[in-house]
C-alpha positions in Angstrom: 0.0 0.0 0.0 1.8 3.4 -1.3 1.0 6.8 1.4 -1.4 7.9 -1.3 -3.5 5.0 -0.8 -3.4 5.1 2.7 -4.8 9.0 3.0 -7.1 7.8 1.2 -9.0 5.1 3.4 -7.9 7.7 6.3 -10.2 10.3 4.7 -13.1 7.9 4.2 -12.7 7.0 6.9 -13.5 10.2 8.7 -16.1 10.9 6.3 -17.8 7.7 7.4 -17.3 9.5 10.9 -19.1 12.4 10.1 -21.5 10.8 8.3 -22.4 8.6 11.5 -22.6 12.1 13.6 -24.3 14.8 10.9 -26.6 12.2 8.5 -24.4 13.3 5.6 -21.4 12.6 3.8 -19.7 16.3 3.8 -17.3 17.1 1.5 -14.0 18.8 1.8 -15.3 22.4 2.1 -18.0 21.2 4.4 -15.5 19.7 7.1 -13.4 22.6 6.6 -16.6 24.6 7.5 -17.0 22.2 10.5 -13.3 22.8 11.7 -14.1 27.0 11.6 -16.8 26.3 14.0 -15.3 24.1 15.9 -12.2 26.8 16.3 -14.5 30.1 16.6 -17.4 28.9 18.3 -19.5 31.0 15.9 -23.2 30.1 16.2 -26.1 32.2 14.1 -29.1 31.3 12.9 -28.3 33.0 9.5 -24.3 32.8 8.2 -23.6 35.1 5.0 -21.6 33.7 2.4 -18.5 36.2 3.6 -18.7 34.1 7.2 -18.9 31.1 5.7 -15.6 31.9 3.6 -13.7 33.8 7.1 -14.9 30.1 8.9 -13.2 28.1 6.0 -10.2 30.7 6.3 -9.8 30.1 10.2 -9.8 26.3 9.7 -7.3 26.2 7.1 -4.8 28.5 9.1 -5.9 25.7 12.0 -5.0 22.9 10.3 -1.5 24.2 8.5 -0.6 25.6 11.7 0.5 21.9 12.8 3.3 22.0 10.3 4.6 25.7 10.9 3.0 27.5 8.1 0.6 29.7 10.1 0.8 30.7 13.5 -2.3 32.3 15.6 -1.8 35.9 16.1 -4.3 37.6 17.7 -8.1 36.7 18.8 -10.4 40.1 18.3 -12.9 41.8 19.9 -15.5 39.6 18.4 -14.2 36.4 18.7 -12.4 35.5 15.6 -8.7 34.4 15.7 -6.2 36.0 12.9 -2.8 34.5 12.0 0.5 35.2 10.9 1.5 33.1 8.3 4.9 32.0 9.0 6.4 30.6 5.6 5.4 30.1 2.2 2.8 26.6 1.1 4.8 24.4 -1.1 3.9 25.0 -5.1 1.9 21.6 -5.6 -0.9 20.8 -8.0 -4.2 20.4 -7.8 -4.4 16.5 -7.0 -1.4 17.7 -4.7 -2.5 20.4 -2.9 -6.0 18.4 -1.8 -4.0 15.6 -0.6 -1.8 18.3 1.4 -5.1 19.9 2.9 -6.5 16.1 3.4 -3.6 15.0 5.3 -3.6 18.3 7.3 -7.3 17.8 8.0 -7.0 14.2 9.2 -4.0 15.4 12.0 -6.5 18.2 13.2 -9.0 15.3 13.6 -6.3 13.0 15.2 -5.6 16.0 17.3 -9.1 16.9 18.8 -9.2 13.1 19.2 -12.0 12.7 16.7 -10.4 9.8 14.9 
């Protein structure tokens, strides 16, 4: 079994997860949504497209903060955390980069002790 292969069954794997706890098989953009309000604790009724893209940007900082590339900074008035990014993401491709954000996803899980 090659590391490819292995991320793989690790991701559906924690999609089976979420499907068990939500009733639906989310996507990528959907967990990352998850991981925003799991980091903010932001709770409305109503979220405007513009939160639901500042929730996606808060979980990506999370989960790339485990390998050094962002660092959190600052948490404002209103709850919301910024970060310092603290190097450059690798130049990858598109099949690439998801696997990077995958694998990054799966140690946040591993992390909170989800998985």
């Amino acid at each position: 079994m090659n590391v490819k292969d292995d991320l793989q069954q690790r991701w559906w794997a924690l999609e089976a997860k979420l499907l068990e706890k939500f009733g639906k098989k989310p996507d990528t953009e959907a967990i990352l949504f998850l991981v925003g309000l799991q980091e903010t604790g932001f709770l409305v009724e109503k979220i405007s497209k513009e939160q639901k893209q500042d929730l996606m940007h808060v979980a990506i900082c999370t989960v790339l903060s485990s390998s050094g590339f962002y660092s959190l900074d600052v948490i404002d008035e209103q709850g919301w955390p910024h970060f310092a990014q603290l190097k450059e993401l690798p130049v990858l491709g598109l099949m690439e980069q998801e696997n990077f954000l995958k694998d990054h996803i799966l140690l946040y899980f591993e992390q909170q002790e989800f998985i």
